[in-house]
C-alpha positions as CSV (number, residue, x, y, z in Angstrom):
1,X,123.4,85.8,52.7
2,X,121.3,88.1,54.4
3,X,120.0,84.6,57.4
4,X,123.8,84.3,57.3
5,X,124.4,87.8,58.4
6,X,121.9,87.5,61.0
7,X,122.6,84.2,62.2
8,X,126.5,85.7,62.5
9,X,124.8,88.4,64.5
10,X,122.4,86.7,66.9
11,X,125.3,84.1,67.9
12,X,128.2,87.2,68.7
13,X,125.9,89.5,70.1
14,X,126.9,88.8,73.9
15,X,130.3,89.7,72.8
16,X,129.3,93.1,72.1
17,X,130.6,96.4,74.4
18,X,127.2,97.5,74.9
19,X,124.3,94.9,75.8
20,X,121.7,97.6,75.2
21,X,122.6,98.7,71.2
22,X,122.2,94.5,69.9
23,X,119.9,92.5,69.6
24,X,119.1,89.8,73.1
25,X,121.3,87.2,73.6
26,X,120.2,83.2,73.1
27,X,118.0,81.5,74.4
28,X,119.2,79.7,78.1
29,X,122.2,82.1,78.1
30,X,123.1,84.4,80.3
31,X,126.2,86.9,81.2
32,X,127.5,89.1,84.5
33,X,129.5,92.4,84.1
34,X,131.5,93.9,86.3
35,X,132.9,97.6,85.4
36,X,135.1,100.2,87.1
37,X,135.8,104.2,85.7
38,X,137.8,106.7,87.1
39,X,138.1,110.1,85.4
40,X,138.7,113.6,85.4
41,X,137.1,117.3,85.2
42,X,139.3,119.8,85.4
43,X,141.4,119.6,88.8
44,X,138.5,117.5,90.2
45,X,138.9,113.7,90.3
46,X,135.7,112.0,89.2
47,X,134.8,108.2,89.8
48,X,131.7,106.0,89.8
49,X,131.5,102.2,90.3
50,X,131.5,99.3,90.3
51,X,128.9,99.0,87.8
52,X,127.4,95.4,87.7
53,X,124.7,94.3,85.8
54,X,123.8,90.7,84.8
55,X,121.2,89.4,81.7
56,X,119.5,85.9,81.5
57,X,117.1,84.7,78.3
58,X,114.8,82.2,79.5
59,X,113.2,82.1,76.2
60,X,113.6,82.7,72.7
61,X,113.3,86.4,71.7
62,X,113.4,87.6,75.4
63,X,115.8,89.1,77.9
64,X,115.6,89.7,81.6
65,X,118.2,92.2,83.1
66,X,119.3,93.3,86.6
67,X,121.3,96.5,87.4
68,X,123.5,97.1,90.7
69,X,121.0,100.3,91.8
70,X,117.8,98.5,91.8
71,X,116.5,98.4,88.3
72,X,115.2,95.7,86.6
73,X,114.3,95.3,83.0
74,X,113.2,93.0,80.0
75,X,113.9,93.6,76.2
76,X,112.1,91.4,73.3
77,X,113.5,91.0,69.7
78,X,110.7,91.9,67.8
79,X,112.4,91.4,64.6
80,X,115.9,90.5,63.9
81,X,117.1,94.3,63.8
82,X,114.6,95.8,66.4
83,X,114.4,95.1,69.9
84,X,112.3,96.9,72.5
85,X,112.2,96.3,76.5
86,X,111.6,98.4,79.7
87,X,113.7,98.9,82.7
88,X,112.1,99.8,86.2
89,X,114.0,101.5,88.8
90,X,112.7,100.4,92.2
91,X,111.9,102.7,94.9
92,X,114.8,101.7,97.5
93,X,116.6,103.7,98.8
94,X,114.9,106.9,97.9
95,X,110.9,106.7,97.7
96,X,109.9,106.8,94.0
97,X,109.9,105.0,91.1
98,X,111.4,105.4,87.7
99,X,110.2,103.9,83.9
100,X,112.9,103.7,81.2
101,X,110.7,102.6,77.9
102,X,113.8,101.8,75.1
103,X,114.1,100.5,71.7
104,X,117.1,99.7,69.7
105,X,118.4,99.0,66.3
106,X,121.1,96.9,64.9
107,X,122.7,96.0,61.3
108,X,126.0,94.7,60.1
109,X,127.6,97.4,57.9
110,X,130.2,95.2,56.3
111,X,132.3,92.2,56.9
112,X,132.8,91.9,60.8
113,X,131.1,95.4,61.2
114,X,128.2,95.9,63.5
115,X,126.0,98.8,64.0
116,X,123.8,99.6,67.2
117,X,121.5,102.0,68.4
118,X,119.6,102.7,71.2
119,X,116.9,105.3,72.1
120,X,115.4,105.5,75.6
121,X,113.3,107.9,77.9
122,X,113.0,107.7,81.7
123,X,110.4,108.8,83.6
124,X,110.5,109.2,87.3
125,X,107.6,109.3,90.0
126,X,106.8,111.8,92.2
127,X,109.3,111.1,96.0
128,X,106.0,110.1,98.3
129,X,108.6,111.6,101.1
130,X,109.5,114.8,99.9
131,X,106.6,114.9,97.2
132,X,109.2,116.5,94.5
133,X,109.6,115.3,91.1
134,X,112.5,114.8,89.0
135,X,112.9,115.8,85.4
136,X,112.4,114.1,82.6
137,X,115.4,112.6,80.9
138,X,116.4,111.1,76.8
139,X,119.3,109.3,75.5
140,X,120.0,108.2,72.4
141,X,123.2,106.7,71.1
142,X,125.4,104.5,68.4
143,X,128.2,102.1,68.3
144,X,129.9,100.0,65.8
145,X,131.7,97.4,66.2
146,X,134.5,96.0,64.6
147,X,135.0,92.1,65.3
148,X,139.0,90.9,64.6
149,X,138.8,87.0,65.7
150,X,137.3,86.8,68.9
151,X,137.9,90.3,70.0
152,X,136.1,93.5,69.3
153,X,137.3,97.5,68.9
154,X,134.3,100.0,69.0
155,X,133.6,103.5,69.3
156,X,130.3,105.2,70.3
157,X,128.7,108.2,70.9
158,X,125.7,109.0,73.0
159,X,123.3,112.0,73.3
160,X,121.8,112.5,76.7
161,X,119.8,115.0,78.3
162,X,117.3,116.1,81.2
163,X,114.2,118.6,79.6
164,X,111.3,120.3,81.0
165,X,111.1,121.5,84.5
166,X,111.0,119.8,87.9
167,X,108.7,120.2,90.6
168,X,110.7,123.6,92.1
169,X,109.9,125.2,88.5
170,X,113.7,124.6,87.8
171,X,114.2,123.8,84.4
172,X,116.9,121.0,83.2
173,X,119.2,122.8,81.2
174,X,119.3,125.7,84.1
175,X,120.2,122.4,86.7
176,X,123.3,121.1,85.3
177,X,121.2,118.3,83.8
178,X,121.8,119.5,80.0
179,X,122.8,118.1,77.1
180,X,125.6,115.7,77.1
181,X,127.7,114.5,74.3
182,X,129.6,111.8,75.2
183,X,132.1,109.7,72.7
184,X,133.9,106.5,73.2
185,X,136.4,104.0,72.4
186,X,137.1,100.6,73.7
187,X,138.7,97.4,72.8
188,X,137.3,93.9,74.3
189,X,139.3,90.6,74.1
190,X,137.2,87.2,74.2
191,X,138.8,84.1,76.2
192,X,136.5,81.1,75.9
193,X,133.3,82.5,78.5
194,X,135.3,85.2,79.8
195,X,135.4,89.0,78.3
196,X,137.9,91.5,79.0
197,X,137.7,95.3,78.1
198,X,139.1,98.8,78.4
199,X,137.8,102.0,77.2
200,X,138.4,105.6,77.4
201,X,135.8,108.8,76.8
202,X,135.1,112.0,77.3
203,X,131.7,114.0,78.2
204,X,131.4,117.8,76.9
205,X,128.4,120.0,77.2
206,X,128.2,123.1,79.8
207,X,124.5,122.9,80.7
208,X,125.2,119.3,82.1
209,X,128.2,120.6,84.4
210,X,131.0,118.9,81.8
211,X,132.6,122.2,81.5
212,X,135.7,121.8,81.3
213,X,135.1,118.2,80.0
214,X,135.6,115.3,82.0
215,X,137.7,112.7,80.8
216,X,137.8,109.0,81.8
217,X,139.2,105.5,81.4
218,X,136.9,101.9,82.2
219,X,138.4,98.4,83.2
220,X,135.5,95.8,82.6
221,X,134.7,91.7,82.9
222,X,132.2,89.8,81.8
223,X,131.5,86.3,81.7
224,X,128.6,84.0,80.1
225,X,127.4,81.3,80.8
């Protein structure tokens, strides 16, 4: 029962909302997402996108990933529940680097329910033009994932947050880069290699500026191949 639950696991996982919170997809597959959000703070409209990112496995146990925003990053399945990887943000256009060491854990709770976690840290570099450096930031964060034929509902919630002090002596939470709690829903709808979702959220916390909250709705596509 339990190979079933993981074979079940392994073989849906690139239909999952986030790529980040399951375990890597097969070997020799691969899948591009596109996403748009648009949201809300108070008066002030708030928007950021597209978001594209795209994730090949060229072997078993391994995943290679590419961000729009000059990061790459790899993840290995270490075991069938645990995954760890590292993304690098290159230094284009600004002149420093950034390290985002992550590791994740997955389960199935029940029939056609699927938890995920993700914990990560990133570290920037010192700018070699302005010779400032950046804080420090963590996120961690859940979702399950409900699974009704091919398509998926899911809800989430991530925790994420700048700490210590910058360069200037400025600490985070004094910098609107503060805790952030941010919950989700979404709903995804699988056609053949093609993935359709929708999702709204909301982010709260005043040390990280979400005060009032800001609200906002996603459109996103995927496709594997």
């Amino acid at each position: 029962m339990k190979k079933a639950l993981v074979a079940v696991l392994i073989c849906v996982v690139s239909t999952f909302a986030a790529w980040d919170y399951f375990p890597v997809i097969g070997e020799d597959k691969g899948e591009a997402k596109i996403a748009y959000y648009e949201g809300r703070r108070g008066y002030t409209n708030t928007s950021w996108g597209p978001e594209f990112k795209i994730r090949y496995s060229p072997m078993a146990n391994l995943e290679l990933l590419s961000k729009l925003g000059y990061t790459f990053g790899a993840r290995y399945q270490i075991m069938p529940n645990v995954s760890a990887g590292l993304d690098v943000g290159l230094p284009i256009p600004n002149p420093e680097w950034s390290f985002t060491p992550n590791v994740q854990f997955s389960m199935p709770l029940a029939n056609a329910l699927e938890l995920g976690s993700n914990a990560e840290l990133t570290i920037p570099t010192e700018n070699s033009q302005t010779e400032r450096t950046d804080f420090m930031s963590f996120k961690i964060g859940a979702e399950v994932d409900l699974t009704m034929g091919q398509n998926i509902a899911w809800a989430k919630l991530d925790l994420s947050s700048g700490f210590g002090e910058n360069s200037d002596k400025a600490k985070a939470s004094d910098s609107g880069r503060g805790l952030k709690i941010s919950p989700a829903i979404g709903y995804t709808a699988n056609v053949g290699n093609l993935a359709l979702g929708t999702s709204i959220g909301m982010d709260f916390g005043e040390k990280s500026g979400n005060d009032p909250h800001n609200t906002y709705i996603g459109v996103d596509a995927a496709i594997k191949f």
